[in-house]
MARTINU-243170 format. One line per field, with one value per residue (C-alpha): residue number from 1; residue in one letter; x, y, z. Coordinates in Angstrom, 2 decimals. Layout:
N
lolo: [NUM, ...] $
drentor: [A, ...] $
c1: [X, ...] $
c2: [Y, ...] $
c3: [Z, ...] $
% end
This chain:
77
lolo: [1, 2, 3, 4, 5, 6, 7, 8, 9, 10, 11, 12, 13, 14, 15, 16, 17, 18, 19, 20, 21, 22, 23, 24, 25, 26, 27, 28, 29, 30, 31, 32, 33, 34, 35, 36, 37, 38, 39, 40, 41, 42, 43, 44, 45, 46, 47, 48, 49, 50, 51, 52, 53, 54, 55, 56, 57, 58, 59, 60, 61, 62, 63, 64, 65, 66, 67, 68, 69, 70, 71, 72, 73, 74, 75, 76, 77] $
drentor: [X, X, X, X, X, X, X, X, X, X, X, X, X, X, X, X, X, X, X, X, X, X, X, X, X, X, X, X, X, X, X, X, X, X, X, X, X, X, X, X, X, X, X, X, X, X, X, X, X, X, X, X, X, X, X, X, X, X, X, X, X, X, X, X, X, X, X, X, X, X, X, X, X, X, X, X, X] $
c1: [136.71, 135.47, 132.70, 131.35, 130.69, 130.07, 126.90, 126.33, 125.43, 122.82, 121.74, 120.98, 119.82, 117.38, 115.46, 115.62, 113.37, 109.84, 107.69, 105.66, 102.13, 100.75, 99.30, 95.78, 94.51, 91.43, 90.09, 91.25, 89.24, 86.43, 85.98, 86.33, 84.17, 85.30, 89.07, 87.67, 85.94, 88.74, 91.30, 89.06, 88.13, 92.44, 92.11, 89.99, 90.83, 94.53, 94.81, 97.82, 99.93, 97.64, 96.21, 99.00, 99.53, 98.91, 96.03, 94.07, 94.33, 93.39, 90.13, 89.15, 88.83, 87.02, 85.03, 84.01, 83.47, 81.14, 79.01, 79.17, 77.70, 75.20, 73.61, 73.72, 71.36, 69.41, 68.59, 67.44, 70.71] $
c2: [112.05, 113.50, 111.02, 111.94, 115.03, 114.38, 111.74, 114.04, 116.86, 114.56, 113.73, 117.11, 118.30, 115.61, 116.48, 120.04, 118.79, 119.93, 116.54, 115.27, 114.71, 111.62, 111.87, 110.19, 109.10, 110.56, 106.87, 107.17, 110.15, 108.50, 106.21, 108.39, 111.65, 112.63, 113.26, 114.43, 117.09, 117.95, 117.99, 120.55, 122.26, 122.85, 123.64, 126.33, 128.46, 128.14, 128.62, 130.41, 128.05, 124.68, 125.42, 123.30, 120.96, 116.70, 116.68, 119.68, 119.04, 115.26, 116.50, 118.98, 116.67, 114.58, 117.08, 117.81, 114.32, 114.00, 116.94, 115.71, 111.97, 113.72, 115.89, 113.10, 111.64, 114.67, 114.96, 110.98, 109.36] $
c3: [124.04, 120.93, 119.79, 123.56, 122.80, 119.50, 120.81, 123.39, 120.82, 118.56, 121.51, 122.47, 118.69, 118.70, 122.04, 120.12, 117.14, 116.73, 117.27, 113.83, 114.04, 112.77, 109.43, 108.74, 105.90, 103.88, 104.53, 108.04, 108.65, 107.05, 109.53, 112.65, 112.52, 116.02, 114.59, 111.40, 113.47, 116.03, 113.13, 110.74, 113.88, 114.68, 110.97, 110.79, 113.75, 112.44, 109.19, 108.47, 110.00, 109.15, 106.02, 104.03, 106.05, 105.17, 107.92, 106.98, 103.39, 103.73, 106.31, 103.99, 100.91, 102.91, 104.20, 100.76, 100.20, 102.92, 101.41, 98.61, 99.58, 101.88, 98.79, 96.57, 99.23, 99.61, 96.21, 95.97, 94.36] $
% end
């Protein structure tokens, strides 16, 4: 009777847990400017909860990466 309620209560517990959100890649993002948009987008009207987070920090540096590659264009290089 005890490992019932004992399965019934991780059972429980685990419908309880916050869901994770895949993580992407800075190659990932990359490649699909649509989710690098909507992710910087989540990013920057949210920052004091999403500012640390893998995906913001991953679409930011690419972000910057992508400025970066567009100005070295700009300026001929």
């Amino acid at each position: 009777m005890r490992w019932l309620i004992a399965v019934a209560v991780v059972f429980l517990l685990s419908g309880c847990s916050p869901e994770t959100e895949k993580v992407y890649t800075v190659d990932e993002l990359v490649a699909d400017d649509a989710l690098l948009t909507k992710i910087i987008g989540e990013c920057r009207n949210n920052p004091g909860e999403l500012h640390d987070t893998p995906n913001c920090r991953n679409a930011e540096a690419d972000d910057g990466k992508l400025r970066l590659e567009r100005m070295r264009k700009s300026f001929g290089g």
